[in-house]
N, C-alpha and C positions, 0 to 999 in steps of 0.2 A: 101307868106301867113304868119300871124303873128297869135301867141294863146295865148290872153292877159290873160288867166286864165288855168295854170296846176300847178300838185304838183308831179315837174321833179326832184326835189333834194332830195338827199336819205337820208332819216332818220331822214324826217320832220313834222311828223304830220303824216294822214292819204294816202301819197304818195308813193314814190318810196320808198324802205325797205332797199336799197342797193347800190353801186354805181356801178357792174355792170348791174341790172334792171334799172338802171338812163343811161347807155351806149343803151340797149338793147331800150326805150324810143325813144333817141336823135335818132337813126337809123331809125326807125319807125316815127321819125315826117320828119326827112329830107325827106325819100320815098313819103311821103304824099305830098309833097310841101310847109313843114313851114321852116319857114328860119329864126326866130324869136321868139323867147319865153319868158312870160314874168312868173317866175316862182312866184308861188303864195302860199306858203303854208300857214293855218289859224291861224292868228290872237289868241291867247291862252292867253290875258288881263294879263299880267305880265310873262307867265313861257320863259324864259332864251330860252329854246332849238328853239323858231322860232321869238326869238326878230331880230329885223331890222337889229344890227351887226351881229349876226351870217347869215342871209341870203345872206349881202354884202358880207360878205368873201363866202359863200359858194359859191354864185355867181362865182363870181371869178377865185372859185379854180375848178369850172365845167368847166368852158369856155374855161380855161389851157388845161386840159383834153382831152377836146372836139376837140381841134387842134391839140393837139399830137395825137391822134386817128383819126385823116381827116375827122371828123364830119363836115359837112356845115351847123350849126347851130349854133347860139347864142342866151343865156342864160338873160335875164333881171331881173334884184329885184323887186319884187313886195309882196303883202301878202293880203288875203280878209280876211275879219274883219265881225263877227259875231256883227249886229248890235246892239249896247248899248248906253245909253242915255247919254254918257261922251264920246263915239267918235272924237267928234270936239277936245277935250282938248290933246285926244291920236292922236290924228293927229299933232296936232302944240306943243306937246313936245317932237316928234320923236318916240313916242312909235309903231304909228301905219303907216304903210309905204304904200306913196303912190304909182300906179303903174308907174313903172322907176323910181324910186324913188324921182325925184323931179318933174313928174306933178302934176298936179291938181289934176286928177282924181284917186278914191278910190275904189273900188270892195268892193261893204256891200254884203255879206249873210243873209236870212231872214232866222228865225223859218221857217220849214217843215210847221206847222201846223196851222198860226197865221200871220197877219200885227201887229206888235208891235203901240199899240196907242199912242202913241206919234214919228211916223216916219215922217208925217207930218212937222209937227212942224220941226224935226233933218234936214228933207230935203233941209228947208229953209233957218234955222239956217248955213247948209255946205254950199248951195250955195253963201250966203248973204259974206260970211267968203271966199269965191275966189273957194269954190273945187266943183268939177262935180262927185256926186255918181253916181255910175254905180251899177244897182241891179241884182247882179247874179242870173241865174238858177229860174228866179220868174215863170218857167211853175212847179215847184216844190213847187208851196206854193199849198197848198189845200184852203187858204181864198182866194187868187186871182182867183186859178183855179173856185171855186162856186163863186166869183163876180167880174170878169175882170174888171168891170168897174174901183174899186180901182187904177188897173193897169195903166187902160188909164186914171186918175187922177195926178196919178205918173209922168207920162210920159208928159204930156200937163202942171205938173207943171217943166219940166227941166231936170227928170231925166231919166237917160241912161238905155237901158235895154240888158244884153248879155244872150241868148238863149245856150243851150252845144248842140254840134254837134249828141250827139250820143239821145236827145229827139228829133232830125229833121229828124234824120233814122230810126225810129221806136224801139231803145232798151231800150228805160223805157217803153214804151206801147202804144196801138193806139190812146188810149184817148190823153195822154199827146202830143203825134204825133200830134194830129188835133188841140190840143191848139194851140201849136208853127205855124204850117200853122197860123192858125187866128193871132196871133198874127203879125205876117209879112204882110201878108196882110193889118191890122189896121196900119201898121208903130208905131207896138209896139215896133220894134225891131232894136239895132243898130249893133249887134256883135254879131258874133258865134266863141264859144271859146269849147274845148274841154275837160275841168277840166279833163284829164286825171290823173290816179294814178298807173297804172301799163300799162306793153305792153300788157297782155295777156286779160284782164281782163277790167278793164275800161279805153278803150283804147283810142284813138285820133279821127276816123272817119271824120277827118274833109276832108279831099277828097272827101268819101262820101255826109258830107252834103254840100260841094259847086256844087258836078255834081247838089245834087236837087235844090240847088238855082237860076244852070245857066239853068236849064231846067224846072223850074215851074217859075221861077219870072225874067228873062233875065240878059245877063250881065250885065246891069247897076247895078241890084242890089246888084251881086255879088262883083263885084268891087267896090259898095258904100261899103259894109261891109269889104273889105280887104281894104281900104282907111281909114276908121274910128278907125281901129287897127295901121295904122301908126298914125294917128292923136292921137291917144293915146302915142304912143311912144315920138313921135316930141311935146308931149302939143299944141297941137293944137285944135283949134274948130272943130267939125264935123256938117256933114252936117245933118238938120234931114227932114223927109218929116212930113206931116201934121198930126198926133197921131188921130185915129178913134178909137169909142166906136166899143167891140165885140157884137156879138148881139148871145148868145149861153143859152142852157137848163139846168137850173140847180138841182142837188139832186146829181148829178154823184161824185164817189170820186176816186178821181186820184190812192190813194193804197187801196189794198182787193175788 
């Protein structure tokens, strides 16, 4: 299993605090059955502490680690990028790292609150330029969540959608829960990843949300989505099924 979006490395942003809670992690995702990570911490438009070279060396100096303690896990560069209308230019001057560093594809984070109006447009613009955004955690926007349709706009124009494990197990809430179902169902969805940030706390789940994948939507499609996390690693194309409008009520708000 592969988790193209955590924040494993310690002392990077909002993630691990430490490199034994980065040990205490790695242990905890090998259990689970990941065997691959692609470590993601956010994009901070210039500050030094989660620029590209320090994630490659940290990278690095985890994986070291990771073998001399008999972890059966490996660590990959990556970083999600809170999305900004100069993206493309932070992409192709090395500022902004893709995931494995030399695919195509980008992990954008959206506003909580908002579709930035001009994503459109950026969506385009990445494609047209060779790279495949992947839009994290979008059962967490509250504009998507009152008008999916945006979503599945997104999605029928090209772009990738990763779901976090622990919205598929019901621990952000049931509303959010029955999003994510809708969403897999519409073939809104290519990836489930675990954004984890601590072991105890927001933790990895993703065992959990494959039992419910291979038991609500069948192996295949569990196995499309752990295929589409190697196709990330390898730059490869993934496979997608046909993107369907949700058909759901709105007024509801995902927080309060």
């Amino acid at each position: 299993m592969i988790d193209i979006n955590c924040h494993i490395l310690p002392g990077m942003g909002d993630g691990s605090k430490s490199l034994t809670e980065t040990y205490k992690m790695a242990e905890i995702a090998a259990q689970q059955g990941i065997t691959q990570i692609i470590a993601t911490p956010h994009h901070e438009n210039g500050d030094d502490a989660t620029s590209a070279d320090n994630i490659l060396a940290a990278v690095d100096y985890l994986n070291s680690k990771l073998i001399q303690e008999g972890v059966p896990l490996t660590i990959l560069p990556g970083q999600v990028t809170r999305v900004y209308g100069e993206i493309l230019d932070g992409i192709q001057s090395g500022e902004v790292l893709p995931l494995n560093k030399t695919s195509e594809y980008i992990l954008i984070d959206l506003p909580k609150g908002h579709v930035p109006s001009y994503l459109t447009q950026l969506q385009f613009d990445m494609q047209i330029a060779g790279y495949k955004p992947i839009i994290a955690h979008p059962e967490r926007n509250q504009e998507l969540f009152d008008n999916p349709d945006k979503l599945y706009r997104m999605v029928k124009n090209g772009a990738l959608i990763q779901i976090t494990a622990a919205s598929l197990v019901g621990k952000t809430g049931k509303k959010v829960q029955k999003f994510v179902h809708q969403m897999i169902e519409a073939n809104l969805v290519h990836f489930i990843a675990s954004e984890a940030q601590a072991w105890n706390k927001r933790s990895f789940f993703m065992k959990e949300a494959s039992d419910i994948v291979r038991s609500e939507y069948g192996n295949a499609t569990l196995h499309q989505f752990i295929e589409n996390g190697q196709c990330v690693i390898d730059n490869l194309t993934i496979a997608q099924g046909q993107p369907e409008r949700i058909k759901t009520k709105k007024g509801f708000r995902i927080f309060g």
